[in-house]
C-alpha positions in Angstrom: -12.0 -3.0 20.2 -14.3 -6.2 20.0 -17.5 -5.3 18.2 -20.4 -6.3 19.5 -24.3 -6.4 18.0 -25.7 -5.5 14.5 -22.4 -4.4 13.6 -20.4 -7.2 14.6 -21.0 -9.7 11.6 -19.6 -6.9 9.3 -16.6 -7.1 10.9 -15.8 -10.4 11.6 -12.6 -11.3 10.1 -13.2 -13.9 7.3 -10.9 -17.3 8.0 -8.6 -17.9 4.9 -7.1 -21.1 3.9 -4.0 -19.4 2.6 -0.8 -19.4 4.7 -0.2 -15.9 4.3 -2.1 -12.8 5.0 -0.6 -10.8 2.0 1.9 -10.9 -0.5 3.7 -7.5 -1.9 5.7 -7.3 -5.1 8.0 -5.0 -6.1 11.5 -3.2 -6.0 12.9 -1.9 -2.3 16.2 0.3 -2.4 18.4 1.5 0.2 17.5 5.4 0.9 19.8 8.0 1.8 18.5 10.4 4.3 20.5 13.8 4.5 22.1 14.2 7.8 21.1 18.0 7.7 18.8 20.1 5.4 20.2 21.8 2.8 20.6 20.3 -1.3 22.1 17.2 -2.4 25.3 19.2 -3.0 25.7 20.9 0.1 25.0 18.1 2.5 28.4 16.0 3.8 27.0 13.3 4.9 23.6 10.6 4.6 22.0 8.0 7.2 21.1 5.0 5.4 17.5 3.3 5.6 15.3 1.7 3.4 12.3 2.6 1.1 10.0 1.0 -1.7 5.8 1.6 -2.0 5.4 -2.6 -1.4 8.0 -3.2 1.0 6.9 -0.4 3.0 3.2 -1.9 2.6 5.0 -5.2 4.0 6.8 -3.4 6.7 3.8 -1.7 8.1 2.1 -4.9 8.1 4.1 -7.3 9.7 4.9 -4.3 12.4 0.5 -4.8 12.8 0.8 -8.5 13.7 0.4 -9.8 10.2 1.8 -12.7 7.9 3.5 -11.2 5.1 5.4 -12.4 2.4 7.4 -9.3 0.2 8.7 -11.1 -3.1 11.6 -9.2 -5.0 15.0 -9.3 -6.6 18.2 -7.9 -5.2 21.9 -7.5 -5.9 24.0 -10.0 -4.5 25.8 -6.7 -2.8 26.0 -5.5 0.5 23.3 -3.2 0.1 21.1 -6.5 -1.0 22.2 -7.3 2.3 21.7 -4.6 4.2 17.6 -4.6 2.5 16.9 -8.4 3.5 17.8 -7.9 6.9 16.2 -4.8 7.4 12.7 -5.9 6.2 13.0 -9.7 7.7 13.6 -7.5 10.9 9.8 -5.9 10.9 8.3 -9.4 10.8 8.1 -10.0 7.0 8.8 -13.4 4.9 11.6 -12.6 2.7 12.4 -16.3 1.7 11.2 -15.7 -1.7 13.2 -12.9 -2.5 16.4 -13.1 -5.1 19.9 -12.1 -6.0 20.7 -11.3 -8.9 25.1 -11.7 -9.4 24.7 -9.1 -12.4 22.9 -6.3 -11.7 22.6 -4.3 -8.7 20.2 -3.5 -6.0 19.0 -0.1 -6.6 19.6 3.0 -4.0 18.4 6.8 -4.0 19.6 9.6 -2.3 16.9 12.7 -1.0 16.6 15.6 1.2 14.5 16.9 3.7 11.1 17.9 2.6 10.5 22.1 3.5 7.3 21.4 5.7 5.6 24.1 4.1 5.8 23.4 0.7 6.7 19.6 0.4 9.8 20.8 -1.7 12.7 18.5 -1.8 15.5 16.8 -4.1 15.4 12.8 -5.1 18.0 11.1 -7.0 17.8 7.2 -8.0 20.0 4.9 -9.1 17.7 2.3 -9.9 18.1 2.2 -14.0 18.9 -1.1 -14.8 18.9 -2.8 -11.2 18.4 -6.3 -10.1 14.1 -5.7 -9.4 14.0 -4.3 -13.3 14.9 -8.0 -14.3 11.6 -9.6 -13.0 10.2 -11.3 -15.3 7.0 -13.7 -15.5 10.0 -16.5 -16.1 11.5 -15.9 -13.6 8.9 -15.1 -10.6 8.2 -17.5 -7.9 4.6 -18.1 -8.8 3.5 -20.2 -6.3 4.8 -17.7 -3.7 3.1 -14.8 -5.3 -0.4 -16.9 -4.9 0.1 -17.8 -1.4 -1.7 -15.0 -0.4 -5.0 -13.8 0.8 -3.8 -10.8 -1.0 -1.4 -9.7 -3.8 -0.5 -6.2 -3.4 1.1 -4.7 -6.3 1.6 -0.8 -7.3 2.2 0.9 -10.8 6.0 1.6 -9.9 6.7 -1.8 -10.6 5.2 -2.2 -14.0 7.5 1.2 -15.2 10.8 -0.8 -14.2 10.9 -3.0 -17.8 8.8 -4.6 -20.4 9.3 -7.6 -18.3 8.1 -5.9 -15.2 5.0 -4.5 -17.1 4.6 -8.4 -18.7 4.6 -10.0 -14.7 2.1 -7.6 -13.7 -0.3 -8.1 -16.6 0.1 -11.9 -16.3 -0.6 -11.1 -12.2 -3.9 -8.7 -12.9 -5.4 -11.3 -15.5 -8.2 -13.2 -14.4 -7.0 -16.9 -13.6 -7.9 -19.7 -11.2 -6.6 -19.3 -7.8 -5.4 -15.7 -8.4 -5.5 -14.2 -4.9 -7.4 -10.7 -4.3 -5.4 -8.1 -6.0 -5.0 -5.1 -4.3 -3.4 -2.2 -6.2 -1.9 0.9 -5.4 -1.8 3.5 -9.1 1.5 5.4 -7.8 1.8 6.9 -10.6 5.3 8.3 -11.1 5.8 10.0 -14.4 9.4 10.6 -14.1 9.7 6.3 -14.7 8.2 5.8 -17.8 10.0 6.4 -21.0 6.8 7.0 -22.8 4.0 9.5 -20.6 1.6 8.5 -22.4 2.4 4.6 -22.1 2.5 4.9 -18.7 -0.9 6.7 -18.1 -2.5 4.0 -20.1 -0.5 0.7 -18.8 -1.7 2.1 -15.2 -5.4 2.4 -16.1 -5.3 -1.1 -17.4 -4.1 -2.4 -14.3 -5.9 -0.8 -12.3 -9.3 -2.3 -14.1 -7.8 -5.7 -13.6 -7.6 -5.0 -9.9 -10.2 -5.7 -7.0 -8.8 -3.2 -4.7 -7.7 -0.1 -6.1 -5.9 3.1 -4.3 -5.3 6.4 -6.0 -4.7 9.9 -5.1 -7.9 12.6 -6.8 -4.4 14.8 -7.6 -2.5 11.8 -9.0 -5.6 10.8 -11.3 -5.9 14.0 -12.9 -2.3 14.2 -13.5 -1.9 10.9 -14.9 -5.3 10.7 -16.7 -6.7 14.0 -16.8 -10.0 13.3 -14.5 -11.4 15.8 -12.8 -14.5 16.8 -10.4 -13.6 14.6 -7.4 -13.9 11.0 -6.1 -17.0 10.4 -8.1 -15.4 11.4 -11.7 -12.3 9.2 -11.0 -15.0 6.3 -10.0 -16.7 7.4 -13.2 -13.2 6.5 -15.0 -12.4 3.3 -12.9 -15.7 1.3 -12.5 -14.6 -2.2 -12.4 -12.6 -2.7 -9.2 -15.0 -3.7 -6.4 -13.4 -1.3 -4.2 -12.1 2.2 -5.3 -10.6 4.5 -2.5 -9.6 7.5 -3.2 -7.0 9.5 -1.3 -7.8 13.3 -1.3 -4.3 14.2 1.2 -5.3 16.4 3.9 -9.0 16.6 2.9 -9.3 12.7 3.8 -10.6 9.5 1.7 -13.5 8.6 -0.4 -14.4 5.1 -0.6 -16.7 3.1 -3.3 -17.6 -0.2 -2.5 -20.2 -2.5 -4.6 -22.0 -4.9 -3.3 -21.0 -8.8 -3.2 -22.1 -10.2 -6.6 -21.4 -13.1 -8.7 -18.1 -12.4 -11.2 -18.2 -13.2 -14.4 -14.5 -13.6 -15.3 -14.4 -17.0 -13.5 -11.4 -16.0 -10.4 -14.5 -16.0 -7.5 -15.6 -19.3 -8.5 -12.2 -20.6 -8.7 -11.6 -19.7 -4.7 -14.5 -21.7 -4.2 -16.9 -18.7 -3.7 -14.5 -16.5 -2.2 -14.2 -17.8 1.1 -10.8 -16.7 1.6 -12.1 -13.1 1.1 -11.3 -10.4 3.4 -14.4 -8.3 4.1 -14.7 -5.5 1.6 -13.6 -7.0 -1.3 -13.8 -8.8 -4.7 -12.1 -11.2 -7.1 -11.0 -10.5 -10.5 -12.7 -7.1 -11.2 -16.5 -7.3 -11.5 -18.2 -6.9 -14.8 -21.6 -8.4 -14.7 -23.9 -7.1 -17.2 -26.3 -5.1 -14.6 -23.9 -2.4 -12.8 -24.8 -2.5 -8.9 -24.6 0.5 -6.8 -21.7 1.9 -4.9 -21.7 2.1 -1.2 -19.7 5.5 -0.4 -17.8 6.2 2.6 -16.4 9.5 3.4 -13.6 10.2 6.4 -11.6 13.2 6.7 -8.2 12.7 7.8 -6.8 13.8 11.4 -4.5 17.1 11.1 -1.2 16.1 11.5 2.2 18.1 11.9 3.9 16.8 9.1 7.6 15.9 8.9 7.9 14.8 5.7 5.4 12.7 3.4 7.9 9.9 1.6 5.8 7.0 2.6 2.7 7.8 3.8 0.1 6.3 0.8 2.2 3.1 1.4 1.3 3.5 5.1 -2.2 4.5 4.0 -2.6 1.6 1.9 -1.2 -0.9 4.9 -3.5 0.6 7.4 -6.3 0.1 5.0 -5.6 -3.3 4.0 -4.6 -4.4 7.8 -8.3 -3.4 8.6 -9.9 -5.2 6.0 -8.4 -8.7 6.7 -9.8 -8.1 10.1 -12.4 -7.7 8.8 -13.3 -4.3 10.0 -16.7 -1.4 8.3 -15.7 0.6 6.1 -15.3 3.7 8.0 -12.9 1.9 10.4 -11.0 0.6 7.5 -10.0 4.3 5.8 -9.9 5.2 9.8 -6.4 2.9 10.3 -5.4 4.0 7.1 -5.4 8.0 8.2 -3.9 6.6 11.2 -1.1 4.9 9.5 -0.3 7.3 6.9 -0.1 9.8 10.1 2.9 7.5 11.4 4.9 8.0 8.4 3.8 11.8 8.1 5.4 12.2 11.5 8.8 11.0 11.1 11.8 11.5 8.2 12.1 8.2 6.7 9.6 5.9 4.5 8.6 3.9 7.4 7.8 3.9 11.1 6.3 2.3 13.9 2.5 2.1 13.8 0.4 2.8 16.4 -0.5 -0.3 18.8 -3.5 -2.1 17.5 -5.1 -1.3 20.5 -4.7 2.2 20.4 -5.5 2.7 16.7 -8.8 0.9 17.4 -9.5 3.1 19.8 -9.0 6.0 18.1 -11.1 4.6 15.1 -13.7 4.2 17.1 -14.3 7.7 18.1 -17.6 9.8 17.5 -16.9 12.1 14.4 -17.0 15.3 16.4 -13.8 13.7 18.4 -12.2 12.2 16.1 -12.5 15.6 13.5 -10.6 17.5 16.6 -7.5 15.1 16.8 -4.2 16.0 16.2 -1.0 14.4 15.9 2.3 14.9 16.1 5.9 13.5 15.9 6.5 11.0 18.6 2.8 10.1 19.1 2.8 6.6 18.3 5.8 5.7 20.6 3.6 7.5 23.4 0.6 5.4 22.4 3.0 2.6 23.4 4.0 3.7 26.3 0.8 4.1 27.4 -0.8 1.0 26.3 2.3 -0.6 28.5 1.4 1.5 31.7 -1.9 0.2 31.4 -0.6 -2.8 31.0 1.6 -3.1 34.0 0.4 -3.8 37.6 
């Protein structure tokens, strides 16, 4: 959909000078899918795939028609192997990512989620694997700031002090640091020290200009309560908060364009590499501005099992907002993204066509509050947009 009229210069995609859309950071393993349900111990054999919240981010991406760039540190193993080829297949830059001849790229095993209650078994085997060794020494800097966007999640910064130590150097206001979008995934399980962990993710998340985070994750890892607006209450600095509420939809707080005061927008040269919808370097001027808030319930969707879908969410999202797309249409593609992953067993699959997610974005709210998706729908999508296609 081309958008015409008073609406059109809110979403006309801004024109970066970067090279690449976005850049993602962080640890991808090979995944083990069960070849039947049942628990770890009773199931014979796996199907192997891949998973990891900023690969998947990447993957979902590039699959959109966008320049990505996932930066990261493998085993110099098969299964290294078997992870480069797999995400340089879906489109993404993987030219920046390393081996590491000592340690070893991480896997986990899992079983089918029970559709009604989300209940299932994971396993890693991650402790001490090649991505934990990132280090700010060690990280291909220039890569990471060849982006229009950095996307980063709190997973990362649990692998190691050095982990935690890149991400703090990657969140601090600096010249040239790209927009940083960040993703809270707050996994509690990961951190040595609970209480570390809730306060390292706050942190970042402050630092951030683009925050995502779950209303049940934020009570869990910081105790906040009372819906989007008390987990805004608790994370005012980014310029744009969204919150994901699951089945109940997304919230999203967005403050007006202003000057920043930690000196990152003036260092871009007044942000005009700057997707639409977003900041630079967290803003903290003196006189707080207003939030514009946006509210979209999600489509119902018959779920196969939900590894994967805030990733998807988050790539949706973000894949609107270098386009340059209003803010309902941007948590629109996310919904619509997250409901590809919902629909299928793995962490990642095909997204709709851009053609037909902008279509359904753009549907009156009565419509779009009666959709309803299921597994296979985006392949059908496809299939249709090719008939249409075809003389």
């Amino acid at each position: 959909m081309t958008p015409t009229g008073p609406a059109a210069a809110e979403s006309r995609p801004v024109d970066g000078t970067r090279p690449v859309d976005v850049v993602a950071l962080g640890e991808s393993m090979v995944t083990f899918l069960p070849s039947r349900p049942g628990r770890l111990a009773d199931v014979p054999s796996f199907d192997r795939g891949i998973g990891g919240a900023e690969s998947n981010v990447a993957c979902v991406l590039a699959a959109a028609g966008h320049r990505v760039k996932w930066v990261g540190r493998v085993g110099d193993d098969g299964f290294g192997d078997h992870l480069v080829e797999a995400i340089t297949a879906y489109g993404v830059d993987t030219s920046a990512v390393r081996r590491d001849p000592h340690r070893p790229t991480g896997i986990y095993f899992r079983t089918a989620g029970d559709r009604a209650t989300d209940e299932h078994e994971v396993l890693y085997y991650r402790a001490g694997s090649a991505a934990s060794a990132m280090s700010p020494d060690n990280a291909p800097r220039a890569e990471l700031d060849s982006g229009r966007v950095l996307h980063l999640s709190g997973i990362t910064a649990a692998l190691s002090a050095d982990c935690l130590a890149l991400l703090r150097g990657l969140t601090a206001p600096r010249p040239g640091r790209p927009l940083v979008s960040f993703d809270v995934n707050h996994r509690a399980h990961l951190w040595r020290d609970p209480e570390t962990g809730r306060t390292v993710l706050l942190e970042l998340a402050r630092r951030s200009d683009l925050v995502f985070v779950g209303e049940d994750e934020a009570e869990e890892a910081w105790g906040v309560t009372g819906g989007p607006e008390a987990v805004r209450a608790a994370l005012p600095e980014p310029r744009v908060l969204v919150v994901k509420q699951g089945a109940g939809g997304a919230t999203l707080f967005e403050r007006a364009d202003g000057a920043a005061t930690d000196g990152a927008e003036s260092a871009r040269g007044a942000g005009t590499d700057r997707p639409h919808g977003a900041g630079a370097g967290g803003d903290r001027d003196d006189e707080p501005r207003a939030d514009t808030v946006t509210r979209v319930p999600a489509p119902r969707v018959d779920v196969v099992a939900s590894t994967g879908a805030g990733d998807a969410f988050a790539a949706g999202y973000l894949s609107a907002t270098l386009r340059g797309l209003p803010a309902r249409d941007r948590l629109r593609h996310g919904h619509l993204a997250a409901a590809a992953a919902l629909t299928v067993p793995g962490d990642l699959a095909p997204p709709p066509s851009r053609g037909h997610a902008d279509r359904l974005a753009a549907l009156d709210d009565r419509t779009w509050g009666t959709l309803r998706l299921g597994p296979g729908w985006t392949a059908a999508a496809t299939r249709a947009d090719e008939e249409v296609r075809t003389p």
